[in-house]
C-alpha positions as YAML, in Angstrom:
chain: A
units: angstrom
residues:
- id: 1
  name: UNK
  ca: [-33.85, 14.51, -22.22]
- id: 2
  name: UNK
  ca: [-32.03, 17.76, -22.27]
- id: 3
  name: UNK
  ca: [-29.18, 16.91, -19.33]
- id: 4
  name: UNK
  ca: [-25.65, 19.18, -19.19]
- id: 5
  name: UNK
  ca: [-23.03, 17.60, -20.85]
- id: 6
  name: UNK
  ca: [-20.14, 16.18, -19.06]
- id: 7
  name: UNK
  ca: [-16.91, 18.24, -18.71]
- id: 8
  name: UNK
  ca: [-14.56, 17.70, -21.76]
- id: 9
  name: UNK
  ca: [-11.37, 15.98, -20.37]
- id: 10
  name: UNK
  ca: [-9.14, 19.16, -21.42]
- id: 11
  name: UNK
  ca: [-11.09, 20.68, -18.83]
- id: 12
  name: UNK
  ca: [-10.73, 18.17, -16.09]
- id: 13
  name: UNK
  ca: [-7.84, 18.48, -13.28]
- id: 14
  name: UNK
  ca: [-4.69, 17.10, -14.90]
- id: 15
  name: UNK
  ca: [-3.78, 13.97, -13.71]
- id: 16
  name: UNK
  ca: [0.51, 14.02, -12.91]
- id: 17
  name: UNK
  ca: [2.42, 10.95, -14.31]
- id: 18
  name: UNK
  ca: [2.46, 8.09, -12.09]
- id: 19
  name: UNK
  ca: [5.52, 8.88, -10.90]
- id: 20
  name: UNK
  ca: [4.30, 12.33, -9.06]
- id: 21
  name: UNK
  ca: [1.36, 12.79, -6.79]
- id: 22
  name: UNK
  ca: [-2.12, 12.34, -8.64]
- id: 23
  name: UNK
  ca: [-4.50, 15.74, -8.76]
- id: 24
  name: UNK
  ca: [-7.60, 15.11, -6.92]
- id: 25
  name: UNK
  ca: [-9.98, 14.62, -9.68]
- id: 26
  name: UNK
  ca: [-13.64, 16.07, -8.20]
- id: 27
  name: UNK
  ca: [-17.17, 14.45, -9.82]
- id: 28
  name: UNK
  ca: [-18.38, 15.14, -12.98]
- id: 29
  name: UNK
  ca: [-21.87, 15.49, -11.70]
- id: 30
  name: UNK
  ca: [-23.31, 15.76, -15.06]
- id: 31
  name: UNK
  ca: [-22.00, 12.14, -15.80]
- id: 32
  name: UNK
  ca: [-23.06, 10.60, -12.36]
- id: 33
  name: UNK
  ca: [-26.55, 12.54, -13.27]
- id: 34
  name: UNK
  ca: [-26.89, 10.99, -16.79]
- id: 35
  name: UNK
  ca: [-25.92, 7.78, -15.51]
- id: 36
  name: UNK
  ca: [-28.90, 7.70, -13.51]
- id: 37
  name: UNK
  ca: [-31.63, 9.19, -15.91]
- id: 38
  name: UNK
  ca: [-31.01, 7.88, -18.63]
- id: 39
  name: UNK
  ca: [-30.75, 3.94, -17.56]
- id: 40
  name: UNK
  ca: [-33.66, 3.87, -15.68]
- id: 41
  name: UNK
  ca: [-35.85, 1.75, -17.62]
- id: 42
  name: UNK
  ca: [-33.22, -1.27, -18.15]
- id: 43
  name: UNK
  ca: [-32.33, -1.49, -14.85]
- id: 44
  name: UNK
  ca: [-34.14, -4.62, -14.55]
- id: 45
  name: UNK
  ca: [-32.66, -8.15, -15.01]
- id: 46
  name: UNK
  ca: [-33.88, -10.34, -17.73]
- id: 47
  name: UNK
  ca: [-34.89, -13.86, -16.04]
- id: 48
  name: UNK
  ca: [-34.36, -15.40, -19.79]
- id: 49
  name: UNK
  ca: [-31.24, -14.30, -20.62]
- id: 50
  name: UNK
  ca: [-29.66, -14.83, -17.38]
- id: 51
  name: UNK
  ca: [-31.06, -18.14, -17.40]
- id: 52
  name: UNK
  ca: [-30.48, -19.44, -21.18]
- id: 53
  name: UNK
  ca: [-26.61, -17.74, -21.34]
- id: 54
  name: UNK
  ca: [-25.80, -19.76, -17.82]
- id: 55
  name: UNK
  ca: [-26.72, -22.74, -18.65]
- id: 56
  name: UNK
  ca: [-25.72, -23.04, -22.47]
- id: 57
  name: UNK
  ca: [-22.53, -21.72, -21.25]
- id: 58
  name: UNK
  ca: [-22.21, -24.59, -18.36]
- id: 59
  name: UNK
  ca: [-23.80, -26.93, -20.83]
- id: 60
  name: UNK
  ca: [-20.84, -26.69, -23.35]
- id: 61
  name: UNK
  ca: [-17.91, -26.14, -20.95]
- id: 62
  name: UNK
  ca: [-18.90, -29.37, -19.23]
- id: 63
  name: UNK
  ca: [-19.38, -31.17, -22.74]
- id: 64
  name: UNK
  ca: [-16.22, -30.12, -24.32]
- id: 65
  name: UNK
  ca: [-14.39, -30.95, -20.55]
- id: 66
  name: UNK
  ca: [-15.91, -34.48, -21.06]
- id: 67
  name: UNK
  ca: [-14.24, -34.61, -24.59]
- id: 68
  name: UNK
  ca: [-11.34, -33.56, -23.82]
- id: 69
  name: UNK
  ca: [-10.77, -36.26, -21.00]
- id: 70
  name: UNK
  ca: [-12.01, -39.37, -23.83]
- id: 71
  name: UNK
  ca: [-10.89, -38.20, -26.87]
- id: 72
  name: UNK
  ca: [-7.29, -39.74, -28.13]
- id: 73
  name: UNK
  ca: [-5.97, -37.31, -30.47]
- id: 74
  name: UNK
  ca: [-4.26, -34.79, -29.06]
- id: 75
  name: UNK
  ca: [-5.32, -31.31, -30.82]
- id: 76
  name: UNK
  ca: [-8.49, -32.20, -30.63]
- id: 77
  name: UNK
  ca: [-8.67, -32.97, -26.88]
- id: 78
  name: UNK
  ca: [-6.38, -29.33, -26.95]
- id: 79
  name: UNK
  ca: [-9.27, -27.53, -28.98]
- id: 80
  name: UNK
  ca: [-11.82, -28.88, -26.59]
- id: 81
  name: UNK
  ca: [-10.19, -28.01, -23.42]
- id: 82
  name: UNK
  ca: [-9.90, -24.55, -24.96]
- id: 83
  name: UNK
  ca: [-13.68, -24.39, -25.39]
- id: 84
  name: UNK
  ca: [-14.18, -25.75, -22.34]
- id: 85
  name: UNK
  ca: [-12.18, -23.30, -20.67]
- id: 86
  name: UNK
  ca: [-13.62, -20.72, -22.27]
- id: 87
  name: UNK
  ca: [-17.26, -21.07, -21.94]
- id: 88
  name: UNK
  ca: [-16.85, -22.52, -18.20]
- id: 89
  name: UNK
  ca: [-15.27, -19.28, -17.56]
- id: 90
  name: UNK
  ca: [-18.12, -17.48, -18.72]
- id: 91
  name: UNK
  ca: [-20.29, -19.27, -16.51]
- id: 92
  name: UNK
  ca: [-17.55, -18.99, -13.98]
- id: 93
  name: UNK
  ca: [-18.35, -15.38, -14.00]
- id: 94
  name: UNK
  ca: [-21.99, -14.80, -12.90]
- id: 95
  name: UNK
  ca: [-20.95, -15.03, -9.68]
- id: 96
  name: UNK
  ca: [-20.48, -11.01, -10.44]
- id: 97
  name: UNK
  ca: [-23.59, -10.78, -11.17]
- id: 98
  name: UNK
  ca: [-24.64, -12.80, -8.20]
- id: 99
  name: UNK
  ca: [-22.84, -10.49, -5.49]
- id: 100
  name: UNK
  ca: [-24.87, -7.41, -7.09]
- id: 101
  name: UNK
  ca: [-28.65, -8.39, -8.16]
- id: 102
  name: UNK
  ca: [-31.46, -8.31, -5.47]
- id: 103
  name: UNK
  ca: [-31.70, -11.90, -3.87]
- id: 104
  name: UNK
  ca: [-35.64, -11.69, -4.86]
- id: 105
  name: UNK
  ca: [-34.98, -10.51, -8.22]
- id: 106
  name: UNK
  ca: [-33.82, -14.21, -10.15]
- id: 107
  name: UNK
  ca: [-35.37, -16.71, -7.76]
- id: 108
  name: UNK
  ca: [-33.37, -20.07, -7.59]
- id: 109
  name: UNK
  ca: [-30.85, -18.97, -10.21]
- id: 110
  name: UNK
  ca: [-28.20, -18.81, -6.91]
- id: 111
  name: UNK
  ca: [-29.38, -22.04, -5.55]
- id: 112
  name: UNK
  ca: [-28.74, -23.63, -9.45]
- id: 113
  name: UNK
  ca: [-25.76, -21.90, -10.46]
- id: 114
  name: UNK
  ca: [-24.08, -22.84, -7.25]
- id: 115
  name: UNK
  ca: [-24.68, -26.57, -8.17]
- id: 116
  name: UNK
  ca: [-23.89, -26.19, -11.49]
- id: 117
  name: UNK
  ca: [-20.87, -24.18, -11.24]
- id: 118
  name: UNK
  ca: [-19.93, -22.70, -8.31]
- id: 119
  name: UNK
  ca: [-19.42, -25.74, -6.80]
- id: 120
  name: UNK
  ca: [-18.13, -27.88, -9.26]
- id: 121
  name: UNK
  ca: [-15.44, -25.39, -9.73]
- id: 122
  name: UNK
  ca: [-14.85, -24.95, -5.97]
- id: 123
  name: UNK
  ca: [-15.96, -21.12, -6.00]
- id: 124
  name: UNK
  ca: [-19.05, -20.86, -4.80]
- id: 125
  name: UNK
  ca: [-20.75, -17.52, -4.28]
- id: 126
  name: UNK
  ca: [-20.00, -16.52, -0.59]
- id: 127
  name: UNK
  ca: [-16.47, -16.35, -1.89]
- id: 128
  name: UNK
  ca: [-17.92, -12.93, -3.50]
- id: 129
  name: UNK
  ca: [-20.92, -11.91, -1.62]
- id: 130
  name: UNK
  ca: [-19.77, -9.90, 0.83]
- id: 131
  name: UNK
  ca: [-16.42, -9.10, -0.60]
- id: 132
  name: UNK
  ca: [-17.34, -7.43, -3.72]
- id: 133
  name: UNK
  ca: [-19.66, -4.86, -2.54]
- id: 134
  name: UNK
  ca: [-16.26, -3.55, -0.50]
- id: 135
  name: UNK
  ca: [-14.99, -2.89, -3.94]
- id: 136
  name: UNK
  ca: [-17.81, -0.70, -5.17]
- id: 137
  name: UNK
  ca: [-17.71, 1.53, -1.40]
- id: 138
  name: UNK
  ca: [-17.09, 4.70, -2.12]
- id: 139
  name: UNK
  ca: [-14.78, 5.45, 0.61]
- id: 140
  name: UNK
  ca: [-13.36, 2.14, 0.27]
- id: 141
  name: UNK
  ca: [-12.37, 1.72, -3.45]
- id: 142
  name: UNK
  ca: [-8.65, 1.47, -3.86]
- id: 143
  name: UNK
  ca: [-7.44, 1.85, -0.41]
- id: 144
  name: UNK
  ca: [-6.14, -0.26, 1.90]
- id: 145
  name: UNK
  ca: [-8.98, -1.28, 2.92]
- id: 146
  name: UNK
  ca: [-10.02, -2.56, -0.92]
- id: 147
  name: UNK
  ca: [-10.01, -6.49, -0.94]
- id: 148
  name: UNK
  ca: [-9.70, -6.09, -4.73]
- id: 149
  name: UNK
  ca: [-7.37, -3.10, -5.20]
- id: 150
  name: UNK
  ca: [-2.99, -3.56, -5.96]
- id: 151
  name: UNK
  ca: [-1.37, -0.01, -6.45]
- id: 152
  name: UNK
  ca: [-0.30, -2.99, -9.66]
- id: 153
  name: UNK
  ca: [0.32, 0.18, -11.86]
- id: 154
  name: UNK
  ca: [3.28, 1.53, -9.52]
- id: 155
  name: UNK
  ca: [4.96, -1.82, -8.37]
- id: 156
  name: UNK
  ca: [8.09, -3.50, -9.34]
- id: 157
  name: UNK
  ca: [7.60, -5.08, -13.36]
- id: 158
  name: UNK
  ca: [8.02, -8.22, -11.84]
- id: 159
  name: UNK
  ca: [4.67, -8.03, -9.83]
- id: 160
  name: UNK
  ca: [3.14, -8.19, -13.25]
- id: 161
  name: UNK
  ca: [3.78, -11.69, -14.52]
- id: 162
  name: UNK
  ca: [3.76, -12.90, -10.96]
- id: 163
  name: UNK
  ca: [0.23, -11.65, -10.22]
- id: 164
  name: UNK
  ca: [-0.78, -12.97, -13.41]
- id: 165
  name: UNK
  ca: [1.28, -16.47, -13.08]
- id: 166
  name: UNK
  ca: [0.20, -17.25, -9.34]
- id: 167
  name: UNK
  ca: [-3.03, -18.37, -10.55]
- id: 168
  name: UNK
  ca: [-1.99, -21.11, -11.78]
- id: 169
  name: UNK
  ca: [-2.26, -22.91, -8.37]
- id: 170
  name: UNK
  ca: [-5.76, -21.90, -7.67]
- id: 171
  name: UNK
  ca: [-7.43, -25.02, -8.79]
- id: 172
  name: UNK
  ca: [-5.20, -27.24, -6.54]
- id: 173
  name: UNK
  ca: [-5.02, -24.82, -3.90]
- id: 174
  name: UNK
  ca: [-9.01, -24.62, -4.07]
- id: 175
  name: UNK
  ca: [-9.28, -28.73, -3.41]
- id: 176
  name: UNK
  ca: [-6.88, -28.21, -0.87]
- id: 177
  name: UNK
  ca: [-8.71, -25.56, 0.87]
- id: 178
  name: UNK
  ca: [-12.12, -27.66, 0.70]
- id: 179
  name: UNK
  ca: [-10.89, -31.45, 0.93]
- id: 180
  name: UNK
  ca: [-8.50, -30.74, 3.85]
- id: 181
  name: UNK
  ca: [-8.61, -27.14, 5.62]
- id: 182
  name: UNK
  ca: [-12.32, -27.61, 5.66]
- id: 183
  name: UNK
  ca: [-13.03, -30.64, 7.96]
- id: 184
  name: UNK
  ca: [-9.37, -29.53, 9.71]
- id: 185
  name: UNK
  ca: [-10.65, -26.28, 10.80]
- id: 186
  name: UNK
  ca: [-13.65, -28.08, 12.27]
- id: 187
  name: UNK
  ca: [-11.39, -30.06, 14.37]
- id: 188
  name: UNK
  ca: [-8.52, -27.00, 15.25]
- id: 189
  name: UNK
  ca: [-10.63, -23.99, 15.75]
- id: 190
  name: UNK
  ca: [-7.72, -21.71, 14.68]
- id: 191
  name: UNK
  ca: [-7.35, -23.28, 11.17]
- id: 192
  name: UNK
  ca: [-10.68, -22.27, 10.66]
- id: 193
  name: UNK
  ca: [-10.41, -18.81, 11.65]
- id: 194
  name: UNK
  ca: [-7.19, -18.79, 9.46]
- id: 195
  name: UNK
  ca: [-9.02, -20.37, 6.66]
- id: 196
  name: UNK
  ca: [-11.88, -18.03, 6.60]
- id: 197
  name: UNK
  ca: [-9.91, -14.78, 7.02]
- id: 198
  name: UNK
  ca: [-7.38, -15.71, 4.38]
- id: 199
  name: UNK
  ca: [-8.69, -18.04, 1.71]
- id: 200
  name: UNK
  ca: [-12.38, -17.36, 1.66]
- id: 201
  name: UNK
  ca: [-12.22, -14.36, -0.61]
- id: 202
  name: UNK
  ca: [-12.30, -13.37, -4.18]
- id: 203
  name: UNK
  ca: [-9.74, -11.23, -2.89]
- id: 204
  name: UNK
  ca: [-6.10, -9.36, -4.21]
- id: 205
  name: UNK
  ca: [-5.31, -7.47, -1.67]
- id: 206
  name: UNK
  ca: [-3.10, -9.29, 0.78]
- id: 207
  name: UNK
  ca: [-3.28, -7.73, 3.46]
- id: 208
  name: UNK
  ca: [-7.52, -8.13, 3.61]
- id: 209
  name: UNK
  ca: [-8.73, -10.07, 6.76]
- id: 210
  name: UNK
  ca: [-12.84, -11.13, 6.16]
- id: 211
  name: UNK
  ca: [-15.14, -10.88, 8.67]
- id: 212
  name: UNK
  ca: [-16.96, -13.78, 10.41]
- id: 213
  name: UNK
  ca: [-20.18, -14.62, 8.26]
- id: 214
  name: UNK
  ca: [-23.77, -13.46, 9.45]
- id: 215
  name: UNK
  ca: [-27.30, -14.10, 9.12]
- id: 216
  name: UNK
  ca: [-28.07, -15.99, 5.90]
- id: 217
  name: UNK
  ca: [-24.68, -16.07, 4.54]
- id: 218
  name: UNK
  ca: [-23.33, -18.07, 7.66]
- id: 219
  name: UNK
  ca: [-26.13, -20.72, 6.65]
- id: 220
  name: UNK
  ca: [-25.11, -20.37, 2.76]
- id: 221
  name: UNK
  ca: [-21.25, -21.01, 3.55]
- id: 222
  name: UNK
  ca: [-21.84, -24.04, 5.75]
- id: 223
  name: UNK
  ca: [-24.21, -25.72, 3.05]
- id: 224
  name: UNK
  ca: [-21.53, -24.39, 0.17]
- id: 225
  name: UNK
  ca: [-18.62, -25.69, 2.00]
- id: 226
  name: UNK
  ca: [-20.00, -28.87, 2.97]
- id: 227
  name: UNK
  ca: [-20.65, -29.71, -0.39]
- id: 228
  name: UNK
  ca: [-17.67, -28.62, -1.55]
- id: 229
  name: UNK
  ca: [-15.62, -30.42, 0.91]
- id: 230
  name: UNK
  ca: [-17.43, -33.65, -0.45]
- id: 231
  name: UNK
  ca: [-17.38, -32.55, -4.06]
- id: 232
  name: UNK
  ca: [-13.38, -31.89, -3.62]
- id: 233
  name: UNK
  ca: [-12.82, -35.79, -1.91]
- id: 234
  name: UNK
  ca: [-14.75, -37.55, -5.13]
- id: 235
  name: UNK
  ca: [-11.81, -35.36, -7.47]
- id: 236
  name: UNK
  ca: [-9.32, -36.73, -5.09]
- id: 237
  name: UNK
  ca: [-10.89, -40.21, -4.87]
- id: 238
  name: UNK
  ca: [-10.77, -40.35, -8.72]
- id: 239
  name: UNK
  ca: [-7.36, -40.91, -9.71]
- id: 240
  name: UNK
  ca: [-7.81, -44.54, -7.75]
- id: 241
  name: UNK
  ca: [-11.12, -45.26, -10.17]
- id: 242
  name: UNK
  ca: [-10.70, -43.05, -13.39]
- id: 243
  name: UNK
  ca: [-6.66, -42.61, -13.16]
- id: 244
  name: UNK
  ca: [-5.09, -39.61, -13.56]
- id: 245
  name: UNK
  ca: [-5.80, -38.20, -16.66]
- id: 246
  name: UNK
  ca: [-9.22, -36.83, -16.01]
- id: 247
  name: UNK
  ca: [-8.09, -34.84, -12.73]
- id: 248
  name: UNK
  ca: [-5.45, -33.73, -14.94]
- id: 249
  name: UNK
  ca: [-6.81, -32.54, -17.41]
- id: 250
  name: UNK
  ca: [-9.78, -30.85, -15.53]
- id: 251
  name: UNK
  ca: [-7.35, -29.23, -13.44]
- id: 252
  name: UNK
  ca: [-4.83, -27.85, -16.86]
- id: 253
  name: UNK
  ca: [-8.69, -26.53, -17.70]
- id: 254
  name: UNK
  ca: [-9.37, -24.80, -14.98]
- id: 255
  name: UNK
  ca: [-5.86, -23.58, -14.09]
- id: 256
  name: UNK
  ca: [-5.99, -21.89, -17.57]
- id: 257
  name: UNK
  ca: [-9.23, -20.43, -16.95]
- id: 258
  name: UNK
  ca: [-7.82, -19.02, -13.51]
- id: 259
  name: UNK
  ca: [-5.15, -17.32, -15.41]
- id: 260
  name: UNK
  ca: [-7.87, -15.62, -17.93]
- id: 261
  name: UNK
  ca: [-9.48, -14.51, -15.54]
- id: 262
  name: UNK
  ca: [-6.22, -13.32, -14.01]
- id: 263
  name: UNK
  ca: [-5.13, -11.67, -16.70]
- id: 264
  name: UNK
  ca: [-8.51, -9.78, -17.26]
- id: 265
  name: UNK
  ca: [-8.19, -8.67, -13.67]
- id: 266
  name: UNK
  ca: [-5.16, -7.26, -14.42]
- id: 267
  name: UNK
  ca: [-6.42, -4.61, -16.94]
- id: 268
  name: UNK
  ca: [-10.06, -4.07, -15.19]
- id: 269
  name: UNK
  ca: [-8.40, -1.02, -13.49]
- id: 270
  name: UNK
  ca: [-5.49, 1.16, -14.36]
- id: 271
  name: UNK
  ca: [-4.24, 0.44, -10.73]
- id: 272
  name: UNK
  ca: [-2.91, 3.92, -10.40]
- id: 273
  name: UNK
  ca: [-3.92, 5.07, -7.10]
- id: 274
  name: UNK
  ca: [-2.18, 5.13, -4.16]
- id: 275
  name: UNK
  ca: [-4.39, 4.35, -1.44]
- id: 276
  name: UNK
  ca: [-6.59, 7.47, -0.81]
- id: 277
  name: UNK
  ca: [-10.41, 7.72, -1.00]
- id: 278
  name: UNK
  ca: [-11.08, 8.58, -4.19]
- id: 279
  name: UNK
  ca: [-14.28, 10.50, -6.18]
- id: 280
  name: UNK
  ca: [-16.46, 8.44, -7.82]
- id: 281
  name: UNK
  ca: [-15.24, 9.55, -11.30]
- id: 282
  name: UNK
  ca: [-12.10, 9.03, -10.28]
- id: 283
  name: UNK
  ca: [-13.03, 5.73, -9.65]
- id: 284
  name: UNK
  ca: [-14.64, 5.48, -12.53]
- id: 285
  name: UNK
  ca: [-11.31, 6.79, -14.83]
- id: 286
  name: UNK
  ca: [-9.70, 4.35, -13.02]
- id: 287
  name: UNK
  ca: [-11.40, 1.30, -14.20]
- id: 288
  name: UNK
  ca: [-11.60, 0.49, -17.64]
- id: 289
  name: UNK
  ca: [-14.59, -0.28, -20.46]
- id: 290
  name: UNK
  ca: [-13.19, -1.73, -24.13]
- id: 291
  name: UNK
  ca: [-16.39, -0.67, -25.84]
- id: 292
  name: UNK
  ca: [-17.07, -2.26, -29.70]
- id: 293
  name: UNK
  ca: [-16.31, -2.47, -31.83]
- id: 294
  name: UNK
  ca: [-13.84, -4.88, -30.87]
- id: 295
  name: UNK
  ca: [-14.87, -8.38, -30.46]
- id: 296
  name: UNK
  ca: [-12.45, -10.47, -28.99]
- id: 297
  name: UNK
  ca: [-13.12, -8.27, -25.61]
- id: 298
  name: UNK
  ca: [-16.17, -10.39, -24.85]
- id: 299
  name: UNK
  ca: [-14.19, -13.62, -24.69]
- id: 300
  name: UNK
  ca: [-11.99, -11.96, -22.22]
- id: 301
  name: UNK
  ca: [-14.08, -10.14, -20.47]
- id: 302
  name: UNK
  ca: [-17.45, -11.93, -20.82]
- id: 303
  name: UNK
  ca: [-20.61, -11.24, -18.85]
- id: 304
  name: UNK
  ca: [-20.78, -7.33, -18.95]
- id: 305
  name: UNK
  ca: [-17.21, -6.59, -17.52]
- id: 306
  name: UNK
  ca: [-16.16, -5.07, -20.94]
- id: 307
  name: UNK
  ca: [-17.55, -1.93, -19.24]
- id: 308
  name: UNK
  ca: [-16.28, -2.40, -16.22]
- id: 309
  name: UNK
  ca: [-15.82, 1.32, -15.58]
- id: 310
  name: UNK
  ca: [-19.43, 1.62, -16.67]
- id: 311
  name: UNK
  ca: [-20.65, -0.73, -13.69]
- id: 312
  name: UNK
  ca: [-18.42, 1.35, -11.42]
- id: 313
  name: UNK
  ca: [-21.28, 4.03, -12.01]
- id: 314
  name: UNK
  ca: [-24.15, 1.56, -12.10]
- id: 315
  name: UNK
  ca: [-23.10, -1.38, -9.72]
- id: 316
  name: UNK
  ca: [-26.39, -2.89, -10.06]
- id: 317
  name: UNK
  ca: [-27.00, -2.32, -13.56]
- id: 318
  name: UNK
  ca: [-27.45, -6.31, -15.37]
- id: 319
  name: UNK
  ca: [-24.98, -7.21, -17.70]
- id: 320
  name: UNK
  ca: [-27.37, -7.32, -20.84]
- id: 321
  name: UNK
  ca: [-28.17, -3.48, -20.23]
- id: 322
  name: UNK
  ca: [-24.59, -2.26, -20.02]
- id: 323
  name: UNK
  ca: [-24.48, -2.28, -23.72]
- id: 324
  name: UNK
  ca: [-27.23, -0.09, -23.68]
- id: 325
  name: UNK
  ca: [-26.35, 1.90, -21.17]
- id: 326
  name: UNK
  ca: [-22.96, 2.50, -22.62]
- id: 327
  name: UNK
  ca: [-24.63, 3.55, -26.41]
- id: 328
  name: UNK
  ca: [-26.91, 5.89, -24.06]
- id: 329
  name: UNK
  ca: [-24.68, 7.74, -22.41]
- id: 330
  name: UNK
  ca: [-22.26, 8.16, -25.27]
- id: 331
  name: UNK
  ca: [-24.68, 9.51, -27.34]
- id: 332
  name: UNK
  ca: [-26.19, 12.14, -24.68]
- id: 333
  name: UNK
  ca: [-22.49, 12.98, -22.96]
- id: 334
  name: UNK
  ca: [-20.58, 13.37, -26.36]
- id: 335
  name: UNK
  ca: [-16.85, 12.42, -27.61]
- id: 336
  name: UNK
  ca: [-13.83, 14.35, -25.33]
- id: 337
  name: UNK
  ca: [-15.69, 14.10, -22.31]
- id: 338
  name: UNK
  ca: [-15.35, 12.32, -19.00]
- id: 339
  name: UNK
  ca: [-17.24, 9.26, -20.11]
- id: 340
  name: UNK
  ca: [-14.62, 8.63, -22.94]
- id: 341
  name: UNK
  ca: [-11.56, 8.60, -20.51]
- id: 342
  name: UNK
  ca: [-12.24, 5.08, -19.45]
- id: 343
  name: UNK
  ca: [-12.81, 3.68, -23.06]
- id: 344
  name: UNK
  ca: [-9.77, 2.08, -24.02]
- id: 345
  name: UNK
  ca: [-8.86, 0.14, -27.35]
- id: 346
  name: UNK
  ca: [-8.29, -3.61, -26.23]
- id: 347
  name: UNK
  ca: [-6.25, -5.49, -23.57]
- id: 348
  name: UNK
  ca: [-2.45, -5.59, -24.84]
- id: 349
  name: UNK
  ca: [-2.87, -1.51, -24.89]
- id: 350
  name: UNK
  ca: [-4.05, -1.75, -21.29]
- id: 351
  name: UNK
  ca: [-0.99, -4.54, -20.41]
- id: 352
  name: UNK
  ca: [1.19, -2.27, -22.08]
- id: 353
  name: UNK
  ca: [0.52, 0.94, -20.20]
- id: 354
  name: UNK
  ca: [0.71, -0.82, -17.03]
- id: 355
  name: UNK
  ca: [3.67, -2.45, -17.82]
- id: 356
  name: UNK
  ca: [5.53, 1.01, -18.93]
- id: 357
  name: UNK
  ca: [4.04, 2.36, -15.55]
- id: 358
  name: UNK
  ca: [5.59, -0.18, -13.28]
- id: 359
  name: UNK
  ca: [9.21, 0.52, -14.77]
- id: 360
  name: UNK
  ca: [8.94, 4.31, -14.42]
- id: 361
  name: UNK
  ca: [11.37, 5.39, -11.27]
- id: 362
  name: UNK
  ca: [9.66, 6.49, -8.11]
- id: 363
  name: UNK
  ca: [11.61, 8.46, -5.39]
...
């Protein structure tokens, strides 16, 4: 397919330091129009993989969790919580792909990974649905308005290990949120308002107030936060049966799987804008893909989101095409272009150019 090749990035609008005002950076329509030719005929999710990578990946998280609560020896119930962590968070992370595919496209696979993971793990999916797709609006996307946006790239340097820290308390916040907020908001009207604005969000941003569910999704959340508020009393009702260890050592799983995922939040974006509505290449240079052939990015940033800037194109592109789609469009567009300016070499590169950004003097 003979398509015009993308502007090579010595030709694009110079972007100033992050100290200065950013150039308006207009769309590389070339890009945006390869983007959509050339994908067309993987845009379809794969019922098997989605399927077989879910639950192998819940399978062995929940497995090596159950080790790592009997076993005695202490590295070994260490290496098992560490595969546990790991592959939980992988399975953790299809509620991505959940707030993006067609809700006729994997029948039941919402239904099942909700009871498998979502709420096990006290995150169901209405904590996304309806959040995330504010992310991908494209006069939304980093502006105040942006429940997942932090200007984190012109901050203080301590924001940094703060943002990534805080989650630590998410898994005891979460039971908190479900075994007592829950059936208090039913009593107290205004806790529940409180709770749903505030803590019922995949969110960053804090300054992002949700909206009061509709339609299906107000069904979905009462069903998902019913059994989570039951699912969230039998943890707390453990530690009288099964002591403490097992709630303990769940929780120093999942609180390290929080900060993971944390941590690969923090380099899914460059976090350099400053609140305006932005182009969608701009949007797109702003997030970040850590193409192959690395491999440790797909631990970190399983499920597709290694090409997170790549999804920003294609939001409803499945995770097992992005590969594809990536190889594609590299091959068509060509090295020095627009496409390459959101490759990037691994995370500690990205860290350390956010890092160097946040201690850069701003008038």
């Amino acid at each position: 397919m003979n398509i015009q090749k993308s502007i090579p990035i010595a030709e694009q609008p110079q972007v100033a330091s992050p100290a200065a005002k950013r150039a308006p950076i207009a769309d590389d329509k070339a890009m945006l129009r390869a983007a959509r030719d050339l994908t067309k005929d993987i845009a379809d999710a794969k019922p098997a993989i989605f399927w077989s990578d879910m639950l192998i990946s819940a399978g062995v998280g929940y497995s090596a969790l159950a080790g790592a609560i009997l076993v005695q020896n202490t590295v070994l119930a260490i290496a098992l919580g560490l595969v546990s962590s790991l592959t939980l968070y992988r399975a953790l992370l299809f509620i991505h792909e959940l707030s993006h595919i067609h809700r006729n496209a994997l029948p039941g696979f919402r239904k099942t990974w909700n009871m498998l993971v979502g709420v096990p793990m006290l995150t169901p999916s209405f904590m996304y649905e309806g959040v995330h797709t504010l992310h991908h609006k494209r006069t939304q996307y980093g502006t105040v308005e942006d429940p997942e946006y932090l200007p984190l790239a012109l901050m203080k340097p301590w924001s940094l290990p703060l943002f990534v820290l805080i989650a630590l308390l998410a898994p005891p916040a979460l039971i908190f949120r479900f075994g007592v907020l829950v059936p208090l908001g039913v009593i107290i009207p205004p806790v529940r308002k409180l709770v749903w604005e505030r803590a019922s969000a995949l969110s960053i941003n804090p300054d992002f107030r949700r909206k009061p569910p509709e339609g299906e999704l107000k069904t979905r959340v009462f069903w998902l936060e019913t059994f989570g508020m039951l699912w969230s009393w039998v943890l707390i009702a453990s530690v009288f049966i099964l002591g403490w260890k097992p709630l303990l050592v769940a929780l120093a799983v999942f609180s390290f799987t929080a900060v993971f995922n944390q941590l690969r939040t923090l380099v899914a974006h460059l976090w350099e804008n400053e609140g305006e509505p932005m182009t969608v290449t701009a949007q797109y240079l702003d997030s970040v893909n850590v193409p192959p052939p690395g491999l440790l990015a797909e631990i970190w940033a399983p499920v597709g989101l290694r090409y997170h800037a790549l999804h920003h194109l294609m939001p409803s592109m499945p995770y097992h095409s992005l590969p594809e789609a990536h190889r594609r469009l590299r091959a068509e567009l060509g090295a020095g272009t627009t496409f390459d300016g959101a490759n990037h070499p691994g995370m500690w590169h990205l860290v350390g150019r956010i890092a160097r950004s946040t201690m850069v003097k701003r008038g």
